[in-house]
Chimera marker file (.cmm) of the C-alpha trace (Angstrom):
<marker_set name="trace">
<marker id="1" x="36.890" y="-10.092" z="320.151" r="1" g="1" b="0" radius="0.5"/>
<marker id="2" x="34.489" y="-11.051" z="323.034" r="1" g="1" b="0" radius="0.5"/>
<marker id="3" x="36.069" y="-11.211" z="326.564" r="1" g="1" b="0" radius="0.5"/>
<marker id="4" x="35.532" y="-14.667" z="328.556" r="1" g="1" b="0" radius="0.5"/>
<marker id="5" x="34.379" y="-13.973" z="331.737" r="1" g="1" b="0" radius="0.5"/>
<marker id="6" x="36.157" y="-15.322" z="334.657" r="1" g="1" b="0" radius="0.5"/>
<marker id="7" x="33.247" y="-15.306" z="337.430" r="1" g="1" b="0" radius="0.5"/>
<marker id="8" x="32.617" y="-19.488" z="337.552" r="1" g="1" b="0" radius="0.5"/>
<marker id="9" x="29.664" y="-20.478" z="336.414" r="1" g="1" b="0" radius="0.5"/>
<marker id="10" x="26.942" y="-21.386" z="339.841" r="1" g="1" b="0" radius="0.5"/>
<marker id="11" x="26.596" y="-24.816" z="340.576" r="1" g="1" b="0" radius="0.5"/>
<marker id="12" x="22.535" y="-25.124" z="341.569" r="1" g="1" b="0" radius="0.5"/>
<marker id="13" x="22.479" y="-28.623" z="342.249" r="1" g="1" b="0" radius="0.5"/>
<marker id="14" x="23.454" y="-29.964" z="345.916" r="1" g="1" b="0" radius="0.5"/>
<marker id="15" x="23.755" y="-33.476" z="347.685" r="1" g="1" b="0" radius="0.5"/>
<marker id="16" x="21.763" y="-32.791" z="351.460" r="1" g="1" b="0" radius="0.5"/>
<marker id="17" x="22.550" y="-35.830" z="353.930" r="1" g="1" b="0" radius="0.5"/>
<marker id="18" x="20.548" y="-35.662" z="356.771" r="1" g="1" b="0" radius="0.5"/>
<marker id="19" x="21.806" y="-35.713" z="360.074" r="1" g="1" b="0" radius="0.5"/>
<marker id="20" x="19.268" y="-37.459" z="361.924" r="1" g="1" b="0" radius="0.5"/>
<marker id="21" x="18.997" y="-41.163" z="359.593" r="1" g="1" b="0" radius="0.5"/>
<marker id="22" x="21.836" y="-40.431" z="356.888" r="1" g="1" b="0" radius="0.5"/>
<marker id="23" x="19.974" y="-40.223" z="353.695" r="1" g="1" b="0" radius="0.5"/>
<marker id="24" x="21.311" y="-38.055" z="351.147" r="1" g="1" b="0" radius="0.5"/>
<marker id="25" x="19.254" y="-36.772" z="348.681" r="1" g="1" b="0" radius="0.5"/>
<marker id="26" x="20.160" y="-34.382" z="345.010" r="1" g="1" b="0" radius="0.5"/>
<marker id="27" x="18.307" y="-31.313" z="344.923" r="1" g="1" b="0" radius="0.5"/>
<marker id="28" x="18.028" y="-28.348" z="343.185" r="1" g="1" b="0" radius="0.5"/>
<marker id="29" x="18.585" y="-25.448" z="344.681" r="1" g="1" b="0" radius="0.5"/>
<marker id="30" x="17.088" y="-22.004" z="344.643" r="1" g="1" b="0" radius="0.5"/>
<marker id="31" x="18.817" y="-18.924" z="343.005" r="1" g="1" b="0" radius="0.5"/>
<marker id="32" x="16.801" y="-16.299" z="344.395" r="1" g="1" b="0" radius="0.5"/>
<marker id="33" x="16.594" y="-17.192" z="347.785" r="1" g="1" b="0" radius="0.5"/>
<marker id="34" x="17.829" y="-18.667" z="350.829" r="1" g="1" b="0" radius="0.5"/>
<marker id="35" x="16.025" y="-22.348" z="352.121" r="1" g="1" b="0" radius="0.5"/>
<marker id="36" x="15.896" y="-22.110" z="355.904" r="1" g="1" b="0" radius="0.5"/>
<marker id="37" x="14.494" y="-25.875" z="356.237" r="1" g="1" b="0" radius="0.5"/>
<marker id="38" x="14.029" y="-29.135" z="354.698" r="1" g="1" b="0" radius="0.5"/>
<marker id="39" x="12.248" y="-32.256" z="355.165" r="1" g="1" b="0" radius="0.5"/>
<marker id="40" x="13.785" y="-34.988" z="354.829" r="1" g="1" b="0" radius="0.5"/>
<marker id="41" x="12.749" y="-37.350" z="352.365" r="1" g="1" b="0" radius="0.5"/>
<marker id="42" x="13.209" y="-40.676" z="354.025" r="1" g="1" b="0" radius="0.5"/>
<marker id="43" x="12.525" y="-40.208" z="357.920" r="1" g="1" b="0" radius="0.5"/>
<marker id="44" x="10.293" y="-36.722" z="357.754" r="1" g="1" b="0" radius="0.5"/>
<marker id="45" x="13.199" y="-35.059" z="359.818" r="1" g="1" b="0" radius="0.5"/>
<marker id="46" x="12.870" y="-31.022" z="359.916" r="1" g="1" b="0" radius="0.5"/>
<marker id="47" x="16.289" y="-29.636" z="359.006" r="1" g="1" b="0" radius="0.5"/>
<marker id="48" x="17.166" y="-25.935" z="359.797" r="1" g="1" b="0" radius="0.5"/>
<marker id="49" x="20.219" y="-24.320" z="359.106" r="1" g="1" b="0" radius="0.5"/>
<marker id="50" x="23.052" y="-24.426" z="361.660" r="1" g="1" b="0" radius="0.5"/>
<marker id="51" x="23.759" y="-21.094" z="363.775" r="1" g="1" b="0" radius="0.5"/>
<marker id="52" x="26.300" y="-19.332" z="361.462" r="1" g="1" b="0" radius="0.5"/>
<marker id="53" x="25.121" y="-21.051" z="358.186" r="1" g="1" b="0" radius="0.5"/>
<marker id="54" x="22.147" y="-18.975" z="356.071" r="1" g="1" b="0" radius="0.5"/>
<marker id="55" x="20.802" y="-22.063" z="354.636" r="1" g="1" b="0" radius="0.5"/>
<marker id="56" x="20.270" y="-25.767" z="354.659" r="1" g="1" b="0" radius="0.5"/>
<marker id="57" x="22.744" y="-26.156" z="351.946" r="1" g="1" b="0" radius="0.5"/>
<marker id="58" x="25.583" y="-24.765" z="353.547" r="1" g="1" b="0" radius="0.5"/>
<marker id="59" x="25.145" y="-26.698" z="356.554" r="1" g="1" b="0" radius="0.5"/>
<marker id="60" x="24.493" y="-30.213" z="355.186" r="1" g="1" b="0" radius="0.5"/>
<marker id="61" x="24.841" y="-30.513" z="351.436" r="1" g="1" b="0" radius="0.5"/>
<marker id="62" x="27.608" y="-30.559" z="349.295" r="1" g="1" b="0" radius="0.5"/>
<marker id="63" x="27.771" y="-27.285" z="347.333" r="1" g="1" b="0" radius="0.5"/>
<marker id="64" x="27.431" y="-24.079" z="349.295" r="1" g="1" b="0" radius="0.5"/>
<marker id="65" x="24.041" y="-21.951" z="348.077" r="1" g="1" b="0" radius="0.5"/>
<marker id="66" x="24.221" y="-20.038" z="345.360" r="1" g="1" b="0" radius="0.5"/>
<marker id="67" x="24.261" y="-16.987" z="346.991" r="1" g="1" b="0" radius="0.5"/>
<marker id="68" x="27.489" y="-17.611" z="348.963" r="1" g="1" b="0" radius="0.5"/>
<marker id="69" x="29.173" y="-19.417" z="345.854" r="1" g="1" b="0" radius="0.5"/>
<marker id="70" x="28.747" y="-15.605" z="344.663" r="1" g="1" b="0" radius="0.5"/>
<marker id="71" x="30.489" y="-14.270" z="347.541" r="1" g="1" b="0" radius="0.5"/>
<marker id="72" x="27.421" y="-11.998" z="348.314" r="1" g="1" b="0" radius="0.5"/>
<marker id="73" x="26.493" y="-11.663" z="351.886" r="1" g="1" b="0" radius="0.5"/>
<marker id="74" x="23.898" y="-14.062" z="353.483" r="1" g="1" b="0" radius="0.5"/>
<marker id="75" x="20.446" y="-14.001" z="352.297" r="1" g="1" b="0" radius="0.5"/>
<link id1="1" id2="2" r="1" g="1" b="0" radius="0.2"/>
<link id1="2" id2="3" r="1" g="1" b="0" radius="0.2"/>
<link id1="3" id2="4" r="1" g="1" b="0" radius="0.2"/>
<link id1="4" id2="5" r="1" g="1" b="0" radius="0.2"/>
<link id1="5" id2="6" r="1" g="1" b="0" radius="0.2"/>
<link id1="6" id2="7" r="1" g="1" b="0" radius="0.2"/>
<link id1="7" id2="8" r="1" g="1" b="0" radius="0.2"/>
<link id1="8" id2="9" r="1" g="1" b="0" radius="0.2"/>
<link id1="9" id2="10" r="1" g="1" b="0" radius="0.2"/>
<link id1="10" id2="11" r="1" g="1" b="0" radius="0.2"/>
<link id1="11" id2="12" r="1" g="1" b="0" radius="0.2"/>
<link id1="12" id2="13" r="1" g="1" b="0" radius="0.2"/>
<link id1="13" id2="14" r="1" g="1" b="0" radius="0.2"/>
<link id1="14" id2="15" r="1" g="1" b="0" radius="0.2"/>
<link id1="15" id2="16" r="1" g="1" b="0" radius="0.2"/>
<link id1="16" id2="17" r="1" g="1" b="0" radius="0.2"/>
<link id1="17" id2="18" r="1" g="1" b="0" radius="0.2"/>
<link id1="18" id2="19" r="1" g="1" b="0" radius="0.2"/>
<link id1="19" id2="20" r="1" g="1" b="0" radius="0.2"/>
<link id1="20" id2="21" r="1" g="1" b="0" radius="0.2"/>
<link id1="21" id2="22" r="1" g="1" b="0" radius="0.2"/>
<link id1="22" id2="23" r="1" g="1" b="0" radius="0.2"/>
<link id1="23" id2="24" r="1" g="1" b="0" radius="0.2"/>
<link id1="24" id2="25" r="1" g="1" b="0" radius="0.2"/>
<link id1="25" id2="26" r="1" g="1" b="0" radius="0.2"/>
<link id1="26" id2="27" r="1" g="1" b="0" radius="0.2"/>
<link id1="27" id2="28" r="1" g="1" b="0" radius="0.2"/>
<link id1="28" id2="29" r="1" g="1" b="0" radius="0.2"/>
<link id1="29" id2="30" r="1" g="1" b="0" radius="0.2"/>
<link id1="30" id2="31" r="1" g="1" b="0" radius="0.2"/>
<link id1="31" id2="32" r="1" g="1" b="0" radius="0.2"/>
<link id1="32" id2="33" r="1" g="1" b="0" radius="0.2"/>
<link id1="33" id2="34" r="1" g="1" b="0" radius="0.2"/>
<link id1="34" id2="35" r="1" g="1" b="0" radius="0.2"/>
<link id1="35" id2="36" r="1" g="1" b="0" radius="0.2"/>
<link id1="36" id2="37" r="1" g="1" b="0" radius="0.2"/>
<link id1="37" id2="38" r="1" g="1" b="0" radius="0.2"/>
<link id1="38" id2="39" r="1" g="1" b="0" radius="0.2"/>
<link id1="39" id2="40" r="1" g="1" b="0" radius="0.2"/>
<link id1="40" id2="41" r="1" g="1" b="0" radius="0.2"/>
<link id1="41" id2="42" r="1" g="1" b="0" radius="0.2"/>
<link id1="42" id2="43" r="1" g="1" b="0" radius="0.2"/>
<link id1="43" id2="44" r="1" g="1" b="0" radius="0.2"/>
<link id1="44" id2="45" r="1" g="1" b="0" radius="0.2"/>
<link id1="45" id2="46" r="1" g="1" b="0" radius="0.2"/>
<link id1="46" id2="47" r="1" g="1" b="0" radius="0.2"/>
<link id1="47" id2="48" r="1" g="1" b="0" radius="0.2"/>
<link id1="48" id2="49" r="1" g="1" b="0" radius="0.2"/>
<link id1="49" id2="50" r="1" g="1" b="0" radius="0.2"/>
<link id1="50" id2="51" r="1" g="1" b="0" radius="0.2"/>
<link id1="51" id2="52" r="1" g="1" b="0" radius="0.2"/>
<link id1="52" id2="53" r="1" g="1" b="0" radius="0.2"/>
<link id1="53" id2="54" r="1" g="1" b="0" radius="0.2"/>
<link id1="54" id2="55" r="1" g="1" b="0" radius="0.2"/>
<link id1="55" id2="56" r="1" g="1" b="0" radius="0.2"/>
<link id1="56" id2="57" r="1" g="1" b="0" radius="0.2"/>
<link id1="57" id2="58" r="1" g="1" b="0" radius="0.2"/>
<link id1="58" id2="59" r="1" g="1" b="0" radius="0.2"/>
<link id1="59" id2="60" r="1" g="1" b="0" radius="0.2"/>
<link id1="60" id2="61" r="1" g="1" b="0" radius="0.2"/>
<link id1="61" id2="62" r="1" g="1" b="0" radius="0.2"/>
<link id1="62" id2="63" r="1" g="1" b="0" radius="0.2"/>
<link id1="63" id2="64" r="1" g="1" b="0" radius="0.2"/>
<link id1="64" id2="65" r="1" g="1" b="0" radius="0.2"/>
<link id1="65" id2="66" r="1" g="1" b="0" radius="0.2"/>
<link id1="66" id2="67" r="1" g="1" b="0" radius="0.2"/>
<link id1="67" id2="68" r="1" g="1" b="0" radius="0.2"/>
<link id1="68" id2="69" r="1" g="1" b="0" radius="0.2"/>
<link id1="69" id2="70" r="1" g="1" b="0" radius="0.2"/>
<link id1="70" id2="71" r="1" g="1" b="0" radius="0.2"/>
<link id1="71" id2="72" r="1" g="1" b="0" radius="0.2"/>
<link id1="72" id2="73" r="1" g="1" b="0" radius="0.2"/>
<link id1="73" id2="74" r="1" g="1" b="0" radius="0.2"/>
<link id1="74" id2="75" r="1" g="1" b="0" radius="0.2"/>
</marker_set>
């Protein structure tokens, strides 16, 4: 009989809103690594991660990165 595992499957696509003219835009994010910044795709806005955040996605999207949805430490 084959065990079900109970680690929750990683959810790899977020929702970013940007701070700066409120678009929010789907994206997909990266498994492997941590985004630091991201242009925005309606006013060109630079977005870096907050001070205590590793990544764009845990400061402004919707899902947390994959790599903290694991509970691993911080890219």
């Amino acid at each position: 009989m084959l065990q079900q595992s109970t680690t929750p499957a990683l959810i790899t696509r977020s929702v970013i809103t940007c701070p700066q003219c409120g678009h929010a835009q789907a994206e997909e994010m990266p498994t492997d690594a941590c985004q630091f910044f991201y242009d925005c795709t309606k006013c060109g806005a630079v977005l870096k991660a907050k001070p205590g955040d590793c990544c764009v996605y845990c400061s402004f999207g919707t899902v947390k990165c994959p790599s903290m949805q694991g509970g691993a430490s911080c890219c």
